[in-house]
C-alpha positions, -999 to 999 in steps of 0.1 A, spaced: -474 160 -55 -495 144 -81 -490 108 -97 -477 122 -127 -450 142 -109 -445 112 -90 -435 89 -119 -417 119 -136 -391 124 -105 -389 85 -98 -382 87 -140 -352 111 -135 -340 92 -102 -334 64 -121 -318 75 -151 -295 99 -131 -286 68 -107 -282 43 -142 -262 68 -159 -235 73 -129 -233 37 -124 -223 33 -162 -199 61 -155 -182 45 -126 -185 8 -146 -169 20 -177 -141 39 -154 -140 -3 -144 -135 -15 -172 -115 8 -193 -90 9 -164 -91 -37 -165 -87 -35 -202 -53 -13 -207 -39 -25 -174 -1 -17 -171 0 -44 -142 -3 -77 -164 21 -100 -152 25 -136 -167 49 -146 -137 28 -139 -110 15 -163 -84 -13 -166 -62 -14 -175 -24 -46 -186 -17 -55 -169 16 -82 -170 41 -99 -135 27 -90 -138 -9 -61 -144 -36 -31 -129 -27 -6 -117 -63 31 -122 -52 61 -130 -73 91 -149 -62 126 -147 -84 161 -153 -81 179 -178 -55 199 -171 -24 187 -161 13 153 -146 11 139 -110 9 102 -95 8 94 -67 -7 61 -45 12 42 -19 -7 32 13 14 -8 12 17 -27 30 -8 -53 20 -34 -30 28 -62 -1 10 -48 11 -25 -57 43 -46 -62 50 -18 -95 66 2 -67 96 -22 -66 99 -26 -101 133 -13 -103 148 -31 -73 131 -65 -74 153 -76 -105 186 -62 -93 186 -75 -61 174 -112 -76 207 -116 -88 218 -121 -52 187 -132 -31 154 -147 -36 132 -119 -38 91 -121 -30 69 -91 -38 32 -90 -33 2 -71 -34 -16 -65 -3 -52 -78 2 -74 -50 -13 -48 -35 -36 -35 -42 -73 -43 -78 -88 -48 -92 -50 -83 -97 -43 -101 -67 -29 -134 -79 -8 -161 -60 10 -145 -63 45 -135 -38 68 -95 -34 67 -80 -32 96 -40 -28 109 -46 -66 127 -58 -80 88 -26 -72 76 -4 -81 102 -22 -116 103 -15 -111 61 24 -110 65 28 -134 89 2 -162 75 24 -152 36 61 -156 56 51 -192 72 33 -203 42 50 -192 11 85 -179 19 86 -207 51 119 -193 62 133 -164 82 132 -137 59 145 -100 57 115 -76 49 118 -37 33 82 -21 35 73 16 29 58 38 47 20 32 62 28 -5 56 57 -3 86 34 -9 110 21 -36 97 50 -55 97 71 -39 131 34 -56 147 41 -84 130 76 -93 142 66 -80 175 39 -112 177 65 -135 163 96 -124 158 110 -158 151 99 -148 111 121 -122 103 158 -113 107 163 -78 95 137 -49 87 144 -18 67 117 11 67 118 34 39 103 66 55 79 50 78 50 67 95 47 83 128 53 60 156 20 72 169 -5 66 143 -33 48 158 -67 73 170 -95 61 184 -119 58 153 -145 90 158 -186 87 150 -180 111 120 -153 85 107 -177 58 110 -202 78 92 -176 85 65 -169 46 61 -205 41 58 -208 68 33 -177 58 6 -193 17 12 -225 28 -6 -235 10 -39 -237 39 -65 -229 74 -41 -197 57 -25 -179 45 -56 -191 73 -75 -169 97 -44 -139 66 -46 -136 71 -84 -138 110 -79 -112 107 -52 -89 85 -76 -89 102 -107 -58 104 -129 -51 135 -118 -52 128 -86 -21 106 -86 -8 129 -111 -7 155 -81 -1 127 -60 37 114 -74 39 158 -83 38 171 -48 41 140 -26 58 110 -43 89 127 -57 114 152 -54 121 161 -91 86 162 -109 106 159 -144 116 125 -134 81 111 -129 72 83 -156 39 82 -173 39 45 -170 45 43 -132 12 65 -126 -6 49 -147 2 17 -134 -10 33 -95 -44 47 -114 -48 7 -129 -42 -6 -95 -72 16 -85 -92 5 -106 -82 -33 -109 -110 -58 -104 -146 -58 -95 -153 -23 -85 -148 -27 -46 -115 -8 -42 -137 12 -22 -136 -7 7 -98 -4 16 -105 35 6 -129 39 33 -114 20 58 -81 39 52 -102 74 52 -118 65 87 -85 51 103 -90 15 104 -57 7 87 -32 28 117 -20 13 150 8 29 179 36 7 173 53 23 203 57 -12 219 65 -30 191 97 -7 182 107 -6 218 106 -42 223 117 -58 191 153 -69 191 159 -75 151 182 -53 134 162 -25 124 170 2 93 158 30 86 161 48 49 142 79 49 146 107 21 159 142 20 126 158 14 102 138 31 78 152 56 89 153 92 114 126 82 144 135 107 116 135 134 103 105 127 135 88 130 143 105 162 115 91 178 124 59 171 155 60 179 146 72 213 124 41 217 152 15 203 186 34 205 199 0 184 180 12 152 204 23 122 193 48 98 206 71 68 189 102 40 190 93 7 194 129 -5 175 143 -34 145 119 -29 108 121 -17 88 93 -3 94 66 -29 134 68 -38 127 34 -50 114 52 -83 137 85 -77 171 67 -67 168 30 -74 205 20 -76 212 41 -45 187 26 -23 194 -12 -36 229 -1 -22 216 12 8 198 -23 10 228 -43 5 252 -30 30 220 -32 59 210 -69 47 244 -83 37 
């Protein structure tokens, strides 16, 4: 190849490169300036990795709300139980490190980080025994975490948790994969493509909800913000969550722990009835019920009905 040729693909290299960086930066931006997830209430705790964004509201024995663990997900997914219930308890929502207005640094997440997360939030913020509703992946992170110190909680609802057994020894392909998604241009570039719009569209469509008419506009846009909220690192969580960094087996944990324990799952979840059964084979105290006519977040399909559920468990 001559130096002429030379220049001329070195030329195109760059431009292609600039001009999908501007992509993924204006996909940044936009996505920072229209955020649905402004919040003039909300607090930070200033923990050892970063900010953390919680709320606290309302007075009476405390209750914290847990997010499942996706890059779109945030404290939006309680928005229509946090009020209600603060008219009878204090009520703490937060977004976990690496999603929504939290900060979101270039670490490796791991199912340990977040478990440290919860319990360093519960001693430091809340400082009291607390009752704790988490969805789905996010289970695990707090069963490990009452199973290191279960002096911090009193009750635990899951709302259709994971598999009990959820941890696999992390392959050289998913190691390869992480590596892949944590590159500068070529990894966001395959985070933003993985998080489009319509990708959450399809997401609270086939996964998130039982009755796709019921599905507002402003709730996935608020998950596609959350994406997208920050410096443009969300990738990070993305690939750690891709190559199975974020899972542990909670087997010993649900066996061992002796707080009241509730599960909620939903009529059409995945597996749900399963699920359950296993864990109740592990920890025959554990109570559970099907909030019928729901997917994986009744929260959004059945507010009133699961803040019901809540209240009989945790009254």
């Amino acid at each position: 190849m001559n130096k002429n040729k030379i220049i001329y693909a070195t030329a195109i290299t760059g431009i292609a490169a600039a001009s999908v960086y501007g992509i993924n930066k204006a996909i940044n931006v936009v996505a920072n300036a229209k955020s649905t997830l402004a919040n003039p209430n909300g607090l930070q705790y200033q923990w050892r990795l970063g900010n953390i964004f919680y709320t606290k509201q309302g007075s009476g024995k405390p209750v914290l709300l847990i997010h499942d663990l996706t890059c779109g997900s945030s404290d939006v997914e309680w928005k229509y139980i946090a009020n209600q219930y603060a008219k009878t308890n204090t009520v703490y929502t937060l977004d976990l490190i690496g999603c929504g207005r939290s900060d979101k640094p270039s670490v490796t997440y791991t199912n340990y980080m977040y478990v440290q997360l919860i319990t360093d939030f519960i001693k430091n913020v809340i400082n009291h025994r607390t009752d704790v509703v988490v969805t789905g992946t996010s289970a695990s992170f707090v069963l490990m975490s009452c199973f290191n110190d279960n002096t911090l909680f009193d009750k635990i609802v899951l709302v259709n948790p994971g598999a009990i057994i959820n941890g696999k020894m992390i392959s050289g392909n998913q190691r390869l994969i992480k590596k892949l998604i944590e590159l500068p241009i070529i990894g966001t570039t395959i985070y933003n493509i993985a998080n489009m719009r319509k990708s959450y569209n399809r997401m609270f469509k086939d996964d998130y909800y039982c009755n796709p008419y019921a599905i507002r506009r402003s709730v996935v846009r608020a998950y596609y913000d959350a994406a997208h909220y920050g410096t443009m690192t969300s990738k990070y969580l993305f690939a750690s969550i891709m190559s199975n960094y974020t899972s542990t087996n909670v087997t010993r944990a649900v066996k061992d722990i002796n707080n009241s324990i509730f599960i909620i799952g939903s009529e059409y979840e995945p597996d749900i009835k399963e699920i359950i059964a296993d864990y109740t084979d592990l920890n025959p105290s554990i109570e559970s019920t099907i909030i019928n006519g729901t997917k994986h977040l009744p929260q959004f399909e059945k507010p009133g009905e699961l803040l019901s559920q809540l209240k009989i468990f945790l009254s």
